[in-house]
C-alpha positions as CSV (number, residue, x, y, z in Angstrom):
1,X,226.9,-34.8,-5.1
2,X,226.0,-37.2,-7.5
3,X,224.8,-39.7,-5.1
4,X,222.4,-36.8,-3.7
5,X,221.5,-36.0,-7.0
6,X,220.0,-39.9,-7.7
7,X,218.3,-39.8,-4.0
8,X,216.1,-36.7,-4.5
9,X,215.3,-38.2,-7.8
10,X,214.1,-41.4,-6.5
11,X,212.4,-39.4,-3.6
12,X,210.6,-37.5,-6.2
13,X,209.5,-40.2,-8.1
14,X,207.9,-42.3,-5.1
15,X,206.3,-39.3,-4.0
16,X,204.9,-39.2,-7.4
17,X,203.8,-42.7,-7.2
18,X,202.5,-42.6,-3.7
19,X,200.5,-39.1,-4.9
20,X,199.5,-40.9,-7.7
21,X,198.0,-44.3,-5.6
22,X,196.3,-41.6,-3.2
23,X,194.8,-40.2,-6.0
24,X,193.2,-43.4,-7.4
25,X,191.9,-44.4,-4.5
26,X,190.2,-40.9,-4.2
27,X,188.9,-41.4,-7.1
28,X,187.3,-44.9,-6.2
29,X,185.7,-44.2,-3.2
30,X,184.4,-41.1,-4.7
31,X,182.3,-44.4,-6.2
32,X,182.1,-45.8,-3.3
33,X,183.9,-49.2,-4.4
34,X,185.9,-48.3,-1.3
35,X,182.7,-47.8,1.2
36,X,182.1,-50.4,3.6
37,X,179.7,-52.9,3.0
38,X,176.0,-52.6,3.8
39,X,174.3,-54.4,6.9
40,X,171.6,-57.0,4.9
41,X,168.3,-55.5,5.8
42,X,165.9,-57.3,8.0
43,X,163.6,-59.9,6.2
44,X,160.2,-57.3,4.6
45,X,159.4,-55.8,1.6
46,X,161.5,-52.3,0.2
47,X,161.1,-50.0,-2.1
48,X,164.3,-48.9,-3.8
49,X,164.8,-45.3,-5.0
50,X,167.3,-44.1,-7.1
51,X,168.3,-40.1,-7.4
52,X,168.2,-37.8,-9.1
53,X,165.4,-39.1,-10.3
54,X,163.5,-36.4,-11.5
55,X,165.9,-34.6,-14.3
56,X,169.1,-33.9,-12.0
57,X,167.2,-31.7,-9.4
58,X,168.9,-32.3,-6.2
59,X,166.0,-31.2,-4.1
60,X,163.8,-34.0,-4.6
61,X,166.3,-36.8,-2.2
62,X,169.9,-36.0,-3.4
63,X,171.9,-38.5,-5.4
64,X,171.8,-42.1,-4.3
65,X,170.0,-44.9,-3.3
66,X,167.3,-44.3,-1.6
67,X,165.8,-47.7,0.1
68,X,161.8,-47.5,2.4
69,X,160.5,-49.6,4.3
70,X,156.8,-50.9,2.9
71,X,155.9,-52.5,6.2
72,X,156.4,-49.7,8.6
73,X,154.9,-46.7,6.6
74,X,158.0,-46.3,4.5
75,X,160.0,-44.8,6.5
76,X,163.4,-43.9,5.1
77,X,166.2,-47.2,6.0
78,X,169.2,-45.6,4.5
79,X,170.9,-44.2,1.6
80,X,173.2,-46.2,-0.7
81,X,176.4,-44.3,-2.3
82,X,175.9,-44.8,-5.7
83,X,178.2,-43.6,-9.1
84,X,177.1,-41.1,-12.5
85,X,178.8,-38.5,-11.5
86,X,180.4,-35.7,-14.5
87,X,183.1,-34.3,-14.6
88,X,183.4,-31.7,-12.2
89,X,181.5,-34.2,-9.4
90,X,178.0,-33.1,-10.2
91,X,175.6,-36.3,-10.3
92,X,173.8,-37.0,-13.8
93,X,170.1,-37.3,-14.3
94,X,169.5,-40.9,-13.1
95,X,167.7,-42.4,-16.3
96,X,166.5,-45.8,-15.2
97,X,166.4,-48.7,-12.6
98,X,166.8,-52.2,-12.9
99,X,167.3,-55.7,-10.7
100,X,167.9,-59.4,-10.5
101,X,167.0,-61.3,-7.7
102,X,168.8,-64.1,-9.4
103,X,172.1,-62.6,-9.5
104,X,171.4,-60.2,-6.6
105,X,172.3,-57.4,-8.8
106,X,171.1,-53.9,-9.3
107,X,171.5,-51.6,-12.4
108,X,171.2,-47.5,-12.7
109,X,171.8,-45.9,-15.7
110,X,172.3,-41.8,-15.9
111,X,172.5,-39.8,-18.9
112,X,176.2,-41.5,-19.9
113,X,176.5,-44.7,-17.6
114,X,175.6,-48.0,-16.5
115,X,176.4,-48.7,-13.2
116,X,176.0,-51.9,-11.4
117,X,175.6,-52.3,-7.4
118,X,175.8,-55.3,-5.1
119,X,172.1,-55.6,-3.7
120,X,173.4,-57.7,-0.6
121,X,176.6,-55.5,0.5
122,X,175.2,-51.8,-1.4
123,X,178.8,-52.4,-3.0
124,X,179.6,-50.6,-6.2
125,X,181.2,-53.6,-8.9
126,X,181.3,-51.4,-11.9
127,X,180.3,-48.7,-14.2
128,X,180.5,-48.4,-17.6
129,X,180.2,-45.5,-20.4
130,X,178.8,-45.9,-23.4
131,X,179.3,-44.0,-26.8
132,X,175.9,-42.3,-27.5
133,X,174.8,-42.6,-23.8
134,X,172.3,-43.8,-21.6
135,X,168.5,-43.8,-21.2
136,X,165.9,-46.1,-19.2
137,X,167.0,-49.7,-20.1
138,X,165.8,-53.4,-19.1
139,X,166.9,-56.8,-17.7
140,X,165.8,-60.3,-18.9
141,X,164.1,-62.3,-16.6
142,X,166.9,-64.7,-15.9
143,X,169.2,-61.8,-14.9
144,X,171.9,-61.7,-17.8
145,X,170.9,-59.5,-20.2
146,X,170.2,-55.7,-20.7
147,X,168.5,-54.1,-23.2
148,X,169.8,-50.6,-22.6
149,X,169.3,-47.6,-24.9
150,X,171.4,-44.7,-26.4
151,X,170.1,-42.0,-25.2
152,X,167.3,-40.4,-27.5
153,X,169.9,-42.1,-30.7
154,X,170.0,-44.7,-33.2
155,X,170.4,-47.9,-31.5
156,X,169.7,-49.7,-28.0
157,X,172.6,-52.1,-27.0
158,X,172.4,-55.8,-25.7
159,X,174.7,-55.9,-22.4
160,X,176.3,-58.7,-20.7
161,X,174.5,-57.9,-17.7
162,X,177.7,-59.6,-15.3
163,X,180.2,-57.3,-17.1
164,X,178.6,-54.7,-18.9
165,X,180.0,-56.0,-22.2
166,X,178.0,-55.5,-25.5
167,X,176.6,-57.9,-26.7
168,X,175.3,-57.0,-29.7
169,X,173.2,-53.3,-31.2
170,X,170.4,-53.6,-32.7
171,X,169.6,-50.1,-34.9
172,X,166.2,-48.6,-35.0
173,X,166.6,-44.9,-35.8
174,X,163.5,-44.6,-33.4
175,X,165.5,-42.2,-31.1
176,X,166.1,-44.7,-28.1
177,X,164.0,-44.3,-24.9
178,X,161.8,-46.9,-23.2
179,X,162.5,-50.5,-22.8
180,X,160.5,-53.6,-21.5
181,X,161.7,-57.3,-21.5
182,X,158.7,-59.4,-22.2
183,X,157.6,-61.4,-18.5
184,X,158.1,-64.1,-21.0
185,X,161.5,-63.3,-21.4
186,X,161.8,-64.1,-25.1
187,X,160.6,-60.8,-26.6
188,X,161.9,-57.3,-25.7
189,X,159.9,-53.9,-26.6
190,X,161.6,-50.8,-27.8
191,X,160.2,-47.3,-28.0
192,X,161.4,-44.0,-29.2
193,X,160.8,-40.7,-29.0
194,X,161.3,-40.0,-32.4
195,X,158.4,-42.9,-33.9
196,X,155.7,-43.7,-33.5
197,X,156.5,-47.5,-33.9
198,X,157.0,-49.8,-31.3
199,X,159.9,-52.2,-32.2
200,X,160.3,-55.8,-31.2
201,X,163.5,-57.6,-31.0
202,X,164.1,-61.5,-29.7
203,X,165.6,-61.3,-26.6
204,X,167.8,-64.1,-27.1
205,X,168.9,-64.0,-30.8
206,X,169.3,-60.1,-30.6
207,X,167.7,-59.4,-34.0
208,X,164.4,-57.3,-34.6
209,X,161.1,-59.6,-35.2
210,X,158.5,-57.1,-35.8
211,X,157.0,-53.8,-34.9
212,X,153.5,-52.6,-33.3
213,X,151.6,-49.7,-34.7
214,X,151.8,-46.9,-35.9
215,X,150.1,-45.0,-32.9
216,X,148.8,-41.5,-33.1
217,X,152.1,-40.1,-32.1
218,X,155.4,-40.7,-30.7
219,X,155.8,-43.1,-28.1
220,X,156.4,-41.9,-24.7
221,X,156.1,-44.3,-21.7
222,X,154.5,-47.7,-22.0
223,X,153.5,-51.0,-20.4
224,X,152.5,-54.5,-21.6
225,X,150.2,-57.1,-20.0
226,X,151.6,-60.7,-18.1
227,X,150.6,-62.5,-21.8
228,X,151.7,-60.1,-24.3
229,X,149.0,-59.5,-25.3
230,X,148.3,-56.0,-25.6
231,X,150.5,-52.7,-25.3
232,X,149.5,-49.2,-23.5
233,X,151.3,-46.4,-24.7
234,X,151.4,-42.9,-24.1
235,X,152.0,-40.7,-26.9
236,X,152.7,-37.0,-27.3
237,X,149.6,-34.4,-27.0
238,X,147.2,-37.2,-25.7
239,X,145.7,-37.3,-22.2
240,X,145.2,-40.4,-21.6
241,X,146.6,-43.6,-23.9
242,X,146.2,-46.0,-26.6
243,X,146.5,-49.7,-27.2
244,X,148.3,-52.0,-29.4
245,X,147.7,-55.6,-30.2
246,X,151.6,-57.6,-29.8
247,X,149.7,-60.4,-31.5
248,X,148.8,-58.5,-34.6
249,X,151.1,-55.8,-34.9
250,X,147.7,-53.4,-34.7
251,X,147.2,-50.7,-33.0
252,X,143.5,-51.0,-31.6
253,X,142.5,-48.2,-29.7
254,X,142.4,-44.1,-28.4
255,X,141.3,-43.7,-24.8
256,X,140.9,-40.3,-24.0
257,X,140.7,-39.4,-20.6
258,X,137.4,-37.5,-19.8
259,X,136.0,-34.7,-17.3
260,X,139.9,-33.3,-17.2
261,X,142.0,-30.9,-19.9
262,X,145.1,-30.9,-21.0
263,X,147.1,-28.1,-19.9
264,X,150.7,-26.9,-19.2
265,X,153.3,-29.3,-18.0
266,X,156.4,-28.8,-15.8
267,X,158.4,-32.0,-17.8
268,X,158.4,-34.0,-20.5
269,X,155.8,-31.8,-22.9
270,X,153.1,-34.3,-23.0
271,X,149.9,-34.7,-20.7
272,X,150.4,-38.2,-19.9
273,X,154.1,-39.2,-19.3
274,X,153.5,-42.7,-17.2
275,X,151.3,-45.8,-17.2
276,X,151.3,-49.1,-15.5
277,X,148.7,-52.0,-14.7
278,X,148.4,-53.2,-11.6
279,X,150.1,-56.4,-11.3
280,X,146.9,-58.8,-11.4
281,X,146.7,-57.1,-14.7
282,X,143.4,-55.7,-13.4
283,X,143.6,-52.3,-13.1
284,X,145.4,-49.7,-15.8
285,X,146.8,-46.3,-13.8
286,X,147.4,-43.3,-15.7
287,X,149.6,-40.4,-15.0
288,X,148.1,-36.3,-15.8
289,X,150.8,-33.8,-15.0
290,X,148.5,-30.6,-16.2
291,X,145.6,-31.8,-13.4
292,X,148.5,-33.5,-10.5
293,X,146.2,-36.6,-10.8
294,X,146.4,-40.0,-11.8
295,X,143.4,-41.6,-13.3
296,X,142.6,-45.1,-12.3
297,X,140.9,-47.4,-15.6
298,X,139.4,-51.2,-15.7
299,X,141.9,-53.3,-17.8
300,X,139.4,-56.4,-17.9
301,X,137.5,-55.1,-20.5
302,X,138.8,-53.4,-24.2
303,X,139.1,-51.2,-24.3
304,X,139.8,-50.1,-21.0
305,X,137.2,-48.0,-18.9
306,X,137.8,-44.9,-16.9
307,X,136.9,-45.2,-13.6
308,X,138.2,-43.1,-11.1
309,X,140.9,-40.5,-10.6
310,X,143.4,-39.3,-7.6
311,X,144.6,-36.1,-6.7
312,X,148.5,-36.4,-5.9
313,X,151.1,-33.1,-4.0
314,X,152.7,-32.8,-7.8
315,X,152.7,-33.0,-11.1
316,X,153.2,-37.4,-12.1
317,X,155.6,-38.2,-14.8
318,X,155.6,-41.9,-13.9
319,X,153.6,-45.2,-12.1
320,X,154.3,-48.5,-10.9
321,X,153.6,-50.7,-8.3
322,X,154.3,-53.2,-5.1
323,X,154.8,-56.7,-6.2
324,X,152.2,-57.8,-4.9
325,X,150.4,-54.6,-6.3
326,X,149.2,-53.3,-2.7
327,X,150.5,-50.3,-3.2
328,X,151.1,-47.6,-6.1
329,X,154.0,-45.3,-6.3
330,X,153.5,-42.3,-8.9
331,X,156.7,-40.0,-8.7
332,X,155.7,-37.3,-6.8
333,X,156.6,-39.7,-3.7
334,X,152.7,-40.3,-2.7
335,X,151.8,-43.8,-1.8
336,X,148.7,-45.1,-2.6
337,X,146.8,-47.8,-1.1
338,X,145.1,-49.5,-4.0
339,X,142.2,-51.2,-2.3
340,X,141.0,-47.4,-0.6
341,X,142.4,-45.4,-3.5
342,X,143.7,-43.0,-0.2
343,X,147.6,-41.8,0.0
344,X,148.7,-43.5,3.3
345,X,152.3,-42.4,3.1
346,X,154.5,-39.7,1.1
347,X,158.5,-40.3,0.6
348,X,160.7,-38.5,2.6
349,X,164.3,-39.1,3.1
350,X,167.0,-39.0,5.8
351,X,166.8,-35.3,6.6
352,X,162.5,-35.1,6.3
353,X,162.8,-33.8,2.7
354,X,160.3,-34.9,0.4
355,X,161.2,-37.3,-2.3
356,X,160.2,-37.5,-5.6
357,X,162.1,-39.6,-8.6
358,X,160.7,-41.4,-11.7
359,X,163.3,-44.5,-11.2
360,X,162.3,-47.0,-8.3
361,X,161.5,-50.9,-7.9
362,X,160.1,-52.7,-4.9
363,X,162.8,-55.3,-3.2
364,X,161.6,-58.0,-0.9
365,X,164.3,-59.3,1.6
366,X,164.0,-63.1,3.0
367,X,166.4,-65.0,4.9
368,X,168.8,-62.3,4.5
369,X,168.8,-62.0,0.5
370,X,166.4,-60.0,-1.8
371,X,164.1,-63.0,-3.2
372,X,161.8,-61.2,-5.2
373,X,162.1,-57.8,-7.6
374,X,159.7,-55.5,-9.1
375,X,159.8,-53.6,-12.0
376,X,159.9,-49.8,-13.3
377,X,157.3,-49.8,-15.7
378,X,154.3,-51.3,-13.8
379,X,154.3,-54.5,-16.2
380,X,151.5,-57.0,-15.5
381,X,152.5,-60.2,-13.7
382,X,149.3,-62.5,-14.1
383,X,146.5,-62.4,-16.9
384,X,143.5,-60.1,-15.7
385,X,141.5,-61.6,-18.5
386,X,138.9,-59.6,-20.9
């Protein structure tokens, strides 16, 4: 009796440990650090996706990682599994994109997490959650640091960009939203939803230096020139943007867009929520949800001039760019050729669903790696000159 007794108990207790050890790996594949590894991709130029991308609406491509090809009209390649789920499964708002082609790693953040993928295998290494969340973050140039902000608090955190370790926090009470690294990778720019101050930390000592400003308003989304030199900002209740001198600290001027109006807005409550240059530094797009439109100005002379606009399927809440700047991605999924200012090509994923997010970068594959990484933010990569 007794011995029976002791036998069920043991039984009971490996079927706890074998439920237990099911359960866990349930739990990480449902990350899909179990999934099988990704084929590389052929040698060409990609443009990665990452969704939800606009708020956490499913319809616009799903959750994942979306991946295009540039040279054959972007047609949809395939979707990588990706993390930033809650609680009951649901994914999270996907907040912002990042890459190294030096490390070969890729970073998403959502509304509470970092995650950080594999770009070679599609692999999940790790994710992370951070006290006060998440919002759109940056990497250094060299691929081992992020800059990654609370979301809409206090402080923006420095990140081991191998572990997802903090580094350091550097506390601007700006409410945390936007970051760039400098191309230069010394300087990083902070903005915040709540000032109307852009902040400016070293990049390497993890202190603040300085601040830009103060502009008209809060800052929304931003971009900086190849020689940071100057700053383009958005800023609440203007259609259009204004500029900052990085040398100076000054802001310089108000460009108003003309022969459009502001008027109501599906996200983000301001006209113009996204602005990049081109990446000869040539060119300075800007987004107009009220109008669907993007308006196109000349960034070679100061301040910039207006000089055409293009009609897109939706309402823009963000810009960038190719590497090579051949093409311009707002987030309504239309791609624009630059030279003919004509959409050639609209996003559309596995199922013929049209895409849309606010979170991508360009990926170019070569001898079987990615060898070259864009940027979210549309920053300029050489000096257009004024």
């Amino acid at each position: 009796m007794r011995a029976g007794i002791v036998f069920l108990t043991r039984l009971s207790r490996l079927i706890v440990l074998i439920w237990s050890a099911v359960s866990v790996i349930g739990f990480v594949a449902s990350f899909g650090l179990c999934a099988e590894p990704q084929a590389a991709l052929p040698d060409g130029r990609y443009l990665y996706v990452a969704v939800p991308g606009i708020r956490n609406y499913l319809e616009y491509g799903g959750h994942g990682l979306l991946v295009f090809d540039i040279d054959h009209e972007h047609r949809f390649v395939r979707r990588i599994p990706t993390a930033g789920l809650d609680e009951s499964g649901k994914p999270l708002n996907v907040k912002g994109i990042c890459a190294s082609q030096r490390t070969y790693r890729l970073y998403i953040s959502t509304l509470r997490h970092l995650q950080c993928l594999d770009l070679v295998t599609g692999k999940l290494l790790w994710q992370r959650e951070y006290a006060g969340g998440c919002d759109r973050m940056a990497i250094s140039p060299d691929g081992l640091t992020i800059y990654l902000p609370s979301q809409e608090g206090p402080h923006w955190h420095a990140v081991d960009a191998a572990t997802g370790d903090i580094v350091a926090t550097l506390i601007t009470n700006s409410g945390a939203h936007n970051t760039i690294f400098g191309p230069g990778g010394n300087k990083v720019y902070l903005a915040g939803l709540k000032s109307s101050w852009l902040f400016v930390a070293d990049g390497r000592k993890h202190e603040l230096i300085g601040k830009v400003g103060p502009f008209s308003a809060a800052i929304r989304p931003f971009t900086v020139d190849a020689e940071e030199k100057y700053v383009y900002v958005n800023v609440n209740d203007l259609l259009g943007f204004e500029v900052g001198d990085l040398q100076t600290g000054q802001m310089l001027h108000r460009v108003e867009v003309q022969g459009f109006s502001k008027g109501p807005v599906k996200r983000h409550g301001c006209p113009s929520h996204g602005i990049g240059l081109s990446p000869d530094g040539r060119e300075l797009w800007v987004t107009d949800a009220a109008n669907s439109r993007v308006h196109i100005f000349d960034a070679t002379v100061m301040p910039p001039r207006q000089v055409t606009s293009i009609e897109l399927r939706d309402q823009p809440g963000w810009i960038t760019f190719s590497i090579e700047g051949q093409y311009a991605y707002p987030s309504t999924g239309d791609v624009i050729d630059v030279a003919t200012r004509r959409i050639v090509a609209h996003l559309t994923d596995e199922t013929g669903a049209g895409v849309q997010s606010e979170k991508m970068i360009p990926v170019y594959w070569q001898g079987g790696l990615p060898r070259q990484v864009g940027d979210q933010f549309g920053v300029g990569r050489t000096a257009a000159g004024h």
